[in-house]
Backbone as CSV, one residue per row, in Angstrom:
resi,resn,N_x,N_y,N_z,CA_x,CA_y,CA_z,C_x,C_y,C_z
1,UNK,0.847,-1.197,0.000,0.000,0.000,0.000,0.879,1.242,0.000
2,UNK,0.293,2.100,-0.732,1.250,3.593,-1.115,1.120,4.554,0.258
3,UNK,0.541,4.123,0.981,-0.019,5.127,2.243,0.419,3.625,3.364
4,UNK,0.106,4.159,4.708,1.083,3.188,5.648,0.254,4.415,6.824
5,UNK,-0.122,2.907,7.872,-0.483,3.808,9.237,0.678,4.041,10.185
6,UNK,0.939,5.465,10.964,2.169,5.319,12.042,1.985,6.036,12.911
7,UNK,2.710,5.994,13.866,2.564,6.794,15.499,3.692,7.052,15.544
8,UNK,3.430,8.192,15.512,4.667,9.654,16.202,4.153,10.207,17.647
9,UNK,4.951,10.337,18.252,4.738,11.101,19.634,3.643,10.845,20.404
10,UNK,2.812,9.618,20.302,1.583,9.578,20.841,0.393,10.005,19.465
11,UNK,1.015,9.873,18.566,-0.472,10.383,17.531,-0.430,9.429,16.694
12,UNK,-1.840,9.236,16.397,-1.562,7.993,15.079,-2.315,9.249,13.853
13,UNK,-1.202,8.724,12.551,-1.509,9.112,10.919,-1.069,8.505,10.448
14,UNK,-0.747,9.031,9.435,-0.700,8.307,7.924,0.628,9.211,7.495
15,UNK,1.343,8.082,6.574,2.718,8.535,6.007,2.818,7.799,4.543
16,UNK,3.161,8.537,3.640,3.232,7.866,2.247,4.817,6.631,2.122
17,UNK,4.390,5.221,2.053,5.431,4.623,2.027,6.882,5.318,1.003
18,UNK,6.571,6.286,0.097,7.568,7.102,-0.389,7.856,8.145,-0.016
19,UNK,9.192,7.797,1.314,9.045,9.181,2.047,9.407,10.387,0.998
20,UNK,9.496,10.136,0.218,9.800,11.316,-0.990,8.613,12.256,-1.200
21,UNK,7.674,11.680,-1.006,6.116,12.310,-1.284,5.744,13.319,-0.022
22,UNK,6.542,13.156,0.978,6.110,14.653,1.869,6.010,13.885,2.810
23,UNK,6.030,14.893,4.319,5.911,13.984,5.715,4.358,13.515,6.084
24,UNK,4.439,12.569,6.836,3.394,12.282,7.724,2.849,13.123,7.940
25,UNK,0.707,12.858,7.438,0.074,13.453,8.076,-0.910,13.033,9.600
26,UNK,-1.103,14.187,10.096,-2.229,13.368,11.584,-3.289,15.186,11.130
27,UNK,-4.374,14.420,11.966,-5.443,14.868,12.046,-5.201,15.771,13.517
28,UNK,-5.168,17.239,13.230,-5.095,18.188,14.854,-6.214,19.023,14.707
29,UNK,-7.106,19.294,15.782,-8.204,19.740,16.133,-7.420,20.953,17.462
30,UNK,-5.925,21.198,17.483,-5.909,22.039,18.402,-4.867,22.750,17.734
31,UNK,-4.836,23.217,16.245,-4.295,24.146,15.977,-5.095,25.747,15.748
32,UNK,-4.313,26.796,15.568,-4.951,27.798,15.872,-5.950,28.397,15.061
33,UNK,-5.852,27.966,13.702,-6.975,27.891,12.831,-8.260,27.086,13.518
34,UNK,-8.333,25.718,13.790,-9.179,25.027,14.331,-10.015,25.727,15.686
35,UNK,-9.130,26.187,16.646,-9.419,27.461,17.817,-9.924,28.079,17.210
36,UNK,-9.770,28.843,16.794,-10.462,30.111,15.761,-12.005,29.875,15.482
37,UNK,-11.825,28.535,14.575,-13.504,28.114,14.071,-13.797,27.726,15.432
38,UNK,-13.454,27.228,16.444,-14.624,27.179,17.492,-14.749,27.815,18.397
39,UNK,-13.689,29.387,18.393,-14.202,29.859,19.164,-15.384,30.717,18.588
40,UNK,-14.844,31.592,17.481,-15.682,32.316,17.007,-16.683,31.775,15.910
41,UNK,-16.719,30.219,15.571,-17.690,29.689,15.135,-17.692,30.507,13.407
42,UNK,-19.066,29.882,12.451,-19.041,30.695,11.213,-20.307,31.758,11.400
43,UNK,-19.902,32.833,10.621,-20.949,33.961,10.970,-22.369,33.094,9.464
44,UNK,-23.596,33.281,10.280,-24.813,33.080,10.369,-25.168,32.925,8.776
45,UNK,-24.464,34.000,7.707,-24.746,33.689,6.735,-23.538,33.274,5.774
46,UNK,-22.855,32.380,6.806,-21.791,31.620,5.672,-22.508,30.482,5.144
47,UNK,-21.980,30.119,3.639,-22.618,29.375,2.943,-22.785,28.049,3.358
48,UNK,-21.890,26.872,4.166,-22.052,26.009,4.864,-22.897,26.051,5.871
49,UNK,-23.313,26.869,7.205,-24.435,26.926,7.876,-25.531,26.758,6.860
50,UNK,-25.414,27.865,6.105,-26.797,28.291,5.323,-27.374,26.827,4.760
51,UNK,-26.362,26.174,4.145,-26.733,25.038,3.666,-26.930,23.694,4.350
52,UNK,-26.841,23.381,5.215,-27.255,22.568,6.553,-28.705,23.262,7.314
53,UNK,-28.826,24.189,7.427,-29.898,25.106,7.622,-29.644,25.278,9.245
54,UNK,-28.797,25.468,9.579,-28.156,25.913,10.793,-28.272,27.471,11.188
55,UNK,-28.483,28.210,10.306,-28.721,29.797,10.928,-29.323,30.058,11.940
56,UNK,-30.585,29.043,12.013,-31.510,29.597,13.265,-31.350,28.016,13.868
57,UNK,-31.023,27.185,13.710,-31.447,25.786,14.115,-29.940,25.132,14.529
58,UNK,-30.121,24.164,15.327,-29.190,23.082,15.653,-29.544,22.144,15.219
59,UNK,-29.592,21.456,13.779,-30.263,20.358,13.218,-29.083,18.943,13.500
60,UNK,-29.715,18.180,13.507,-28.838,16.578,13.500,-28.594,15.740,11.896
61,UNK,-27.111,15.842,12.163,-26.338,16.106,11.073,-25.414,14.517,10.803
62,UNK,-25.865,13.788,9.868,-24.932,13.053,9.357,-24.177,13.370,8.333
63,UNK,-22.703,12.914,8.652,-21.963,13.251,7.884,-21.428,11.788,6.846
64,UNK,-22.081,11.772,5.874,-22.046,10.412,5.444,-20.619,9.800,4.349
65,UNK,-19.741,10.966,4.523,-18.528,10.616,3.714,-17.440,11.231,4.509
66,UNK,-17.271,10.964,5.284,-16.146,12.035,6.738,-15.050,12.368,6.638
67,UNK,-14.139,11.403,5.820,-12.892,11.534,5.465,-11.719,11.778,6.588
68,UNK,-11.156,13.030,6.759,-10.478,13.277,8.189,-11.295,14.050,9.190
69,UNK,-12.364,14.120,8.741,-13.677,15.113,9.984,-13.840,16.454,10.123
70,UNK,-13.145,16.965,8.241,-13.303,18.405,8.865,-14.582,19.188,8.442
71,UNK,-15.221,18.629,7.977,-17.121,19.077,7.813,-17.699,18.844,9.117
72,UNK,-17.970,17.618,9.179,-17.915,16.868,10.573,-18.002,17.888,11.717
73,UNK,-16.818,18.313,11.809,-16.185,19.021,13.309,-16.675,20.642,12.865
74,UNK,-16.497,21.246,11.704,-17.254,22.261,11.346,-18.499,22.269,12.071
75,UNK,-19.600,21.455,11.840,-20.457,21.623,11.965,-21.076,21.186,13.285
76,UNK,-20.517,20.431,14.250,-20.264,20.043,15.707,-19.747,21.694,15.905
77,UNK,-18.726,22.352,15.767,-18.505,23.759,16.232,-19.901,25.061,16.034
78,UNK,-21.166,24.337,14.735,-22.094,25.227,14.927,-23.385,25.077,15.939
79,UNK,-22.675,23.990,16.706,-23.969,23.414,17.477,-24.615,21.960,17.384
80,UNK,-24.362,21.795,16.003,-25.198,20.885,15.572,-24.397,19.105,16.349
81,UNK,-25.652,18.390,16.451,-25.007,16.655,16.665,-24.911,15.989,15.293
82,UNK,-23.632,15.385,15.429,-23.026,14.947,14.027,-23.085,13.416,14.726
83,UNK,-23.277,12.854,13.414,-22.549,11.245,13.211,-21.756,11.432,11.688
84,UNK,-20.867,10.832,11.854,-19.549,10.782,10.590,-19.725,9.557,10.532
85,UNK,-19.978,8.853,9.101,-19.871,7.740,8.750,-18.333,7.644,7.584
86,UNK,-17.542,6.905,7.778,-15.842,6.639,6.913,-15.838,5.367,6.884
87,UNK,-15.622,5.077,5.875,-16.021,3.805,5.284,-14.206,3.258,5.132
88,UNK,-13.195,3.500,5.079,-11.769,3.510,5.313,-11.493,3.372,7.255
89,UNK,-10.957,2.300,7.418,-10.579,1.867,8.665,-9.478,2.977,9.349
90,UNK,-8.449,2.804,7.971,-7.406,3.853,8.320,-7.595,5.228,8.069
91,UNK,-8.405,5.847,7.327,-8.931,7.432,7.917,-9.686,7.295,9.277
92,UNK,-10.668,6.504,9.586,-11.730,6.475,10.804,-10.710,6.671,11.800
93,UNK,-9.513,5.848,12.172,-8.536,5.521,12.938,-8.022,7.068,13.448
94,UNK,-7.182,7.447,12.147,-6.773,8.858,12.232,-7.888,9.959,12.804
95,UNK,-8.588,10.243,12.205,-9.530,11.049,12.514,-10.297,10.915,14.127
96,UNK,-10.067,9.750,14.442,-10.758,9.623,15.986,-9.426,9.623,16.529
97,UNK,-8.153,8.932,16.670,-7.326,9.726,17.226,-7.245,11.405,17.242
98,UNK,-7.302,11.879,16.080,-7.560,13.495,16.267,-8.269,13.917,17.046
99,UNK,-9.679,13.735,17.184,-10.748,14.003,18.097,-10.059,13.287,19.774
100,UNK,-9.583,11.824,19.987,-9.193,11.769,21.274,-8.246,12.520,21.616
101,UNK,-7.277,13.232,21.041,-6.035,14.222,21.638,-6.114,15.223,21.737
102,UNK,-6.894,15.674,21.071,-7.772,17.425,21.470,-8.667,17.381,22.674
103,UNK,-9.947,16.039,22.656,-10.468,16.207,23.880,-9.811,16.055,25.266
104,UNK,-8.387,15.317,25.120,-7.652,15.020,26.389,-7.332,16.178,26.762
105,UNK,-6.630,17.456,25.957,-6.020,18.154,26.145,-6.713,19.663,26.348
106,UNK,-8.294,19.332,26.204,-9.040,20.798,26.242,-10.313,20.648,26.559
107,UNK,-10.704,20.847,27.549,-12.237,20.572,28.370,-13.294,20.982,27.063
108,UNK,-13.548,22.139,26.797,-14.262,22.598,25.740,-14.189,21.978,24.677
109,UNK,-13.507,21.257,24.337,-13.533,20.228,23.253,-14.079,19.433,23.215
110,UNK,-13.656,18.571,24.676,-14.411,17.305,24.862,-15.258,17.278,24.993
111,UNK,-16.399,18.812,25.856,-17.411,18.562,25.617,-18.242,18.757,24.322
112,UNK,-17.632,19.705,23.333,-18.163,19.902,21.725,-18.296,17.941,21.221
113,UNK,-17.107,17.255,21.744,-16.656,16.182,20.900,-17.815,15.026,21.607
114,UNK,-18.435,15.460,22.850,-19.270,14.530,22.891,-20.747,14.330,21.918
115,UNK,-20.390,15.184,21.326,-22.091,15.171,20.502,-21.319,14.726,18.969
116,UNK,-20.154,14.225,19.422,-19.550,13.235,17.641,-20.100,11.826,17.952
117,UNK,-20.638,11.537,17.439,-20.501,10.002,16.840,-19.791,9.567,15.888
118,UNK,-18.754,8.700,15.836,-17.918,8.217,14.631,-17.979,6.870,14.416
119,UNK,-18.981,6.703,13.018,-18.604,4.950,12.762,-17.888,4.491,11.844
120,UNK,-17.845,3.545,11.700,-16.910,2.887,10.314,-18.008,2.265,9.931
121,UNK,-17.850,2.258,8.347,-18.820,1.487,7.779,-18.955,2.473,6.301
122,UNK,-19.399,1.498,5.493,-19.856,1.949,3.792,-21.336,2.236,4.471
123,UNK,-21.649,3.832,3.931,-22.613,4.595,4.023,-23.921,4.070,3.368
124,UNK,-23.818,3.148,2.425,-24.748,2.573,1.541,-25.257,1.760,2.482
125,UNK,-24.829,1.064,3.790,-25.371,0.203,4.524,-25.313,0.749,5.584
126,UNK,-24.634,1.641,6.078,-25.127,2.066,7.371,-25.931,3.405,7.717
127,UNK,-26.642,4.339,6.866,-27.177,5.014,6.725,-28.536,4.903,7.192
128,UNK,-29.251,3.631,6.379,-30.554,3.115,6.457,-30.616,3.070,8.836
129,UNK,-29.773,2.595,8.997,-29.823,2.415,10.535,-29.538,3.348,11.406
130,UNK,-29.461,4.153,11.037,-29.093,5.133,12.105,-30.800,5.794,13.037
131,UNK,-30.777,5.640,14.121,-31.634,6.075,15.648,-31.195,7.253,16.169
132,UNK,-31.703,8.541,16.409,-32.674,8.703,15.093,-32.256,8.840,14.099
133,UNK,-32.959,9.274,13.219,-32.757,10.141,11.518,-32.108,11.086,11.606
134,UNK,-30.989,11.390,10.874,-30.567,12.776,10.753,-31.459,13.595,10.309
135,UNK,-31.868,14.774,10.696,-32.286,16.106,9.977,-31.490,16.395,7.936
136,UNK,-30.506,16.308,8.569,-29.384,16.449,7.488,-28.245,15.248,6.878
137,UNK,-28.330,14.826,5.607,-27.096,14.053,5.202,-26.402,14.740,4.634
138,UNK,-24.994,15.061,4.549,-24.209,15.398,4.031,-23.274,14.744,3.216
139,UNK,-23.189,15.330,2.026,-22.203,14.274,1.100,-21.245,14.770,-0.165
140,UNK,-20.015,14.584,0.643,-19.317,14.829,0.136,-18.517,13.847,-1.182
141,UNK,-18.805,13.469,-2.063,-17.832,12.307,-2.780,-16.065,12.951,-3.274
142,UNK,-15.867,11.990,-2.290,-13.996,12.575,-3.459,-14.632,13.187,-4.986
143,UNK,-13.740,14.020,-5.179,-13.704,14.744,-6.505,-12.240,14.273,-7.470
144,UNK,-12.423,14.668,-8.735,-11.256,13.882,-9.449,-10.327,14.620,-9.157
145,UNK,-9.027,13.844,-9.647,-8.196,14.851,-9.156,-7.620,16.136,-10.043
146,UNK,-7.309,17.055,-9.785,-6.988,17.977,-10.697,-6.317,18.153,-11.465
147,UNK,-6.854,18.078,-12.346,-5.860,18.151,-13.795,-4.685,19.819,-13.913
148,UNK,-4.606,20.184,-13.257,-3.628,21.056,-13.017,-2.834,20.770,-12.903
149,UNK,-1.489,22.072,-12.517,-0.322,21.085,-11.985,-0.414,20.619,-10.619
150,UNK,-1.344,22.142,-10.282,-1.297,22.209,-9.166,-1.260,20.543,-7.941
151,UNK,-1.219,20.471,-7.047,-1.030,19.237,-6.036,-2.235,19.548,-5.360
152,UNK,-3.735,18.357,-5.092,-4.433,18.557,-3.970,-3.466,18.232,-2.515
153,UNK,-4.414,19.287,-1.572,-3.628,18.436,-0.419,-3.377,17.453,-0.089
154,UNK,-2.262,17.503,0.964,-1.708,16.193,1.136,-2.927,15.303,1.661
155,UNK,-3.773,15.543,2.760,-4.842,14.767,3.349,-5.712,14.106,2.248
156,UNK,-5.678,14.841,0.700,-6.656,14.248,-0.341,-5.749,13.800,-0.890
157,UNK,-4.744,14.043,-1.051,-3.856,12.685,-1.505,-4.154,11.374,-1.126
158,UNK,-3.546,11.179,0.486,-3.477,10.216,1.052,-5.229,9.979,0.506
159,UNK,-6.349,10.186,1.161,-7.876,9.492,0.641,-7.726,8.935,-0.381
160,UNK,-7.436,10.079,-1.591,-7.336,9.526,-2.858,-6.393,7.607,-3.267
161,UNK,-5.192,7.691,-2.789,-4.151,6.640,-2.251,-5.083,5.380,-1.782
162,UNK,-5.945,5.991,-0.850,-6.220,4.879,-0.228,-8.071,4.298,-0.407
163,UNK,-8.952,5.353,-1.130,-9.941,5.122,-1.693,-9.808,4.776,-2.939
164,UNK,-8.941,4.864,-3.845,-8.681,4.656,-5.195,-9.374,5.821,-6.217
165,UNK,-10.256,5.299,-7.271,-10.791,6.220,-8.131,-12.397,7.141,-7.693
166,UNK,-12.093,8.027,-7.415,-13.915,8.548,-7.320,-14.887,7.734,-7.853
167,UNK,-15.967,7.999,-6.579,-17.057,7.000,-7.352,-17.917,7.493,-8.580
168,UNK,-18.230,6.260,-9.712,-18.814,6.637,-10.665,-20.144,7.012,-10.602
169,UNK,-20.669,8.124,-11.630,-21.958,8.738,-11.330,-23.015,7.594,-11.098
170,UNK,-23.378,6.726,-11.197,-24.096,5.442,-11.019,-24.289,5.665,-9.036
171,UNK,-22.725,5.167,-8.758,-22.407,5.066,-7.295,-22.925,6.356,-7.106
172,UNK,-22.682,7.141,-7.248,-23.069,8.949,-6.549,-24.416,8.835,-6.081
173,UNK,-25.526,8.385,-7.593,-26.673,8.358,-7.587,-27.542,7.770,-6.637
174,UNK,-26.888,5.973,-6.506,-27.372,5.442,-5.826,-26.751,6.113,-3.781
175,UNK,-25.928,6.332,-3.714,-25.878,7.207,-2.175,-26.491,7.928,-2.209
176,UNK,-26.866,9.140,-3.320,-28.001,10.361,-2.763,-29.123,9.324,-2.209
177,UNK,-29.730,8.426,-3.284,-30.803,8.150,-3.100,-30.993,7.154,-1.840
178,UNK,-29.867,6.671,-1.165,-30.224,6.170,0.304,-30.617,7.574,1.526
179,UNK,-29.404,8.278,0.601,-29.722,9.351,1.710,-30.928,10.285,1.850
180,UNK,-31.602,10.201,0.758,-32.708,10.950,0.696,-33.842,10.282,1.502
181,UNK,-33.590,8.660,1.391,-34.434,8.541,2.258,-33.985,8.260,3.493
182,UNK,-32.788,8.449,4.103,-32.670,8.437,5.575,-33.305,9.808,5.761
183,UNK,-32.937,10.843,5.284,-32.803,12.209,6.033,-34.531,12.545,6.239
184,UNK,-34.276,13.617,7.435,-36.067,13.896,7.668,-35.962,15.118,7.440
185,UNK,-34.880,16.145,6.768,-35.572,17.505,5.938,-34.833,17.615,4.960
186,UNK,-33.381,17.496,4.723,-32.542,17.943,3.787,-31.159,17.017,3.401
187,UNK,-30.573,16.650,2.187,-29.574,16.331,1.388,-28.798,17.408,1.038
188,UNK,-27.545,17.726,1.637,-26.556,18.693,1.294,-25.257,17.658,0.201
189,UNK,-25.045,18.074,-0.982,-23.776,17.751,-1.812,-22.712,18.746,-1.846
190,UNK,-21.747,18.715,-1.619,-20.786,19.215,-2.002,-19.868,19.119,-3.102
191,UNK,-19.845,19.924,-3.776,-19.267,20.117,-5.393,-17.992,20.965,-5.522
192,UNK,-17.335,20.539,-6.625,-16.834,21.272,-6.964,-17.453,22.671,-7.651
193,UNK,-17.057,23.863,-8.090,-17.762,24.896,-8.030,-18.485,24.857,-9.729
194,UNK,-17.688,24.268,-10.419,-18.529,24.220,-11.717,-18.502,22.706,-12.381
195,UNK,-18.478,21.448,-11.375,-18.720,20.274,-11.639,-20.166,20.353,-12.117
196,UNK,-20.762,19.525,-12.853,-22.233,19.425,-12.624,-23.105,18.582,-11.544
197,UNK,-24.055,19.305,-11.091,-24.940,18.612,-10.381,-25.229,17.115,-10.134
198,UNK,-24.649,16.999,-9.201,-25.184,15.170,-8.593,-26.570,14.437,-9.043
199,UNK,-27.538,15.933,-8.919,-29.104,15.025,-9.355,-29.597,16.686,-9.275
200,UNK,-30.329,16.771,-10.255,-31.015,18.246,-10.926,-31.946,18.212,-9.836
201,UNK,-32.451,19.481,-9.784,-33.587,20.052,-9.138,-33.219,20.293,-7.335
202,UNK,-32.061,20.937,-6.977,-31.746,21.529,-5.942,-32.554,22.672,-5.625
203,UNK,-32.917,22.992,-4.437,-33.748,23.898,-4.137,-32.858,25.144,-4.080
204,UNK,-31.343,24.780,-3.662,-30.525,26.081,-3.759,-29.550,25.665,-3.804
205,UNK,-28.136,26.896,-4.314,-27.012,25.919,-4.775,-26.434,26.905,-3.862
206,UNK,-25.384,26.911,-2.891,-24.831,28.057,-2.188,-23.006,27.788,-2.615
207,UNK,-22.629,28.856,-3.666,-21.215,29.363,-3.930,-20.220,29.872,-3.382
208,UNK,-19.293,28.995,-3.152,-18.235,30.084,-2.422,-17.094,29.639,-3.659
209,UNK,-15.385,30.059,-3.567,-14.305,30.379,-4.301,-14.619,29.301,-5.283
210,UNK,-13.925,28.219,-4.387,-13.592,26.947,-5.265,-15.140,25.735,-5.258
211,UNK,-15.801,25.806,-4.390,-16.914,24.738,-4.131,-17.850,25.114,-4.325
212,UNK,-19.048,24.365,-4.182,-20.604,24.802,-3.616,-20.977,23.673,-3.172
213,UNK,-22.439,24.367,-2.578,-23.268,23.568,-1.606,-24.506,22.950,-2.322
214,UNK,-25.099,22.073,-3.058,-26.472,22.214,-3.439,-27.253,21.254,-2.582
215,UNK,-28.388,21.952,-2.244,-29.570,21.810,-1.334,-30.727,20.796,-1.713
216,UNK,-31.020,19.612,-1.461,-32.079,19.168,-1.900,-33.135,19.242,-0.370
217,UNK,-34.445,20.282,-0.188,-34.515,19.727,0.276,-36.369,19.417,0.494
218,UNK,-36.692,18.444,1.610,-38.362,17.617,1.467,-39.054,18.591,1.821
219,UNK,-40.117,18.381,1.163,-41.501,19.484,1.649,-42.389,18.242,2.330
């Protein structure tokens, strides 16, 4: 495998078996960017609240593609109760080590981090079970990789490494459509900013630089 699990200093991540490819990453929830989003949280009409429908509400939020947890923990910082479903043993691993070394190390964390739920499991089967219903599914699918020169980050590297190829529009289709029927108000996708639409007829598409948000949601 091109990716490799390891423990440095008490942390478990991920390191590309070619140390040529850049150092070891870990998942930190106590750097000062991360502080930042929870202390001062996102203001009311940023496009991620808006699109979870969090402005006025604390809705219950699955996060059905989690990756290293940073939607996830976003949205645990707006209030909301998350479950993260990661279908990768070795992201789930990383990512809940992240969450256990921040909560050891910061009361206010641990208590934000008690309203995480983190499972392992392919979302296609563990979605249908979840007690209760999320309000909200969220879904993010890996995106291809960029034909630029540019380098995605290292953290979408490693996914990429270790999920293989994005799923095909078929696969996409069939996850909205579990998730549409887990959720009890709304389906959030996350896009690239001029990918096309997962499944037409979004009630709203919310734009920021590089991404957007589109909204499906039940009447």
């Amino acid at each position: 495998m091109a990716v490799k699990l390891i423990e440095q200093e008490g942390a478990v991540g991920l390191a590309f078996s070619d140390e040529k490819k850049g150092k070891p990453f870990f998942v930190d929830f106590l750097t000062p960017g991360w502080k930042k989003n929870f202390t001062e949280g996102l203001p009311r009409n940023h496009i991620f609240r808006r699109a979870l429908g969090a402005a006025n509400a604390k809705p219950r939020v699955c996060d059905a593609t989690a990756g290293f947890g940073s939607d996830a923990v976003m949205a645990l910082a707006m209030g909301c109760e998350v479950v993260a479903l990661e279908k990768s043993a070795l992201v789930a691993k990383v990512f809940r080590d992240g969450v256990q070394r921040a909560a050891r190390q910061d009361l206010q964390m641990k208590l934000m981090f008690a309203r995480l739920q983190l499972l392992e499991g392919d979302a296609m089967e563990q979605l249908g079970t979840l007690v209760p219903r999320p309000d909200v599914v969220f879904l993010d699918p890996m995106f291809d990789k960029p034909k630029k020169k540019a380098k995605s980050p290292k953290s979408m590297q490693m996914l990429q490494e270790l999920l293989g190829q994005p799923p095909t529009e078929a696969e996409e289709e069939k996850l909205f459509a579990v998730a549409w029927d887990t959720c009890r108000k709304r389906v959030v996708v996350k896009r690239p900013l001029k990918a096309r639409a997962l499944r037409p007829g979004a009630a709203h598409s919310f734009k920021g630089q590089s991404v957007r948000y589109d909204v499906y949601i039940k009447t």
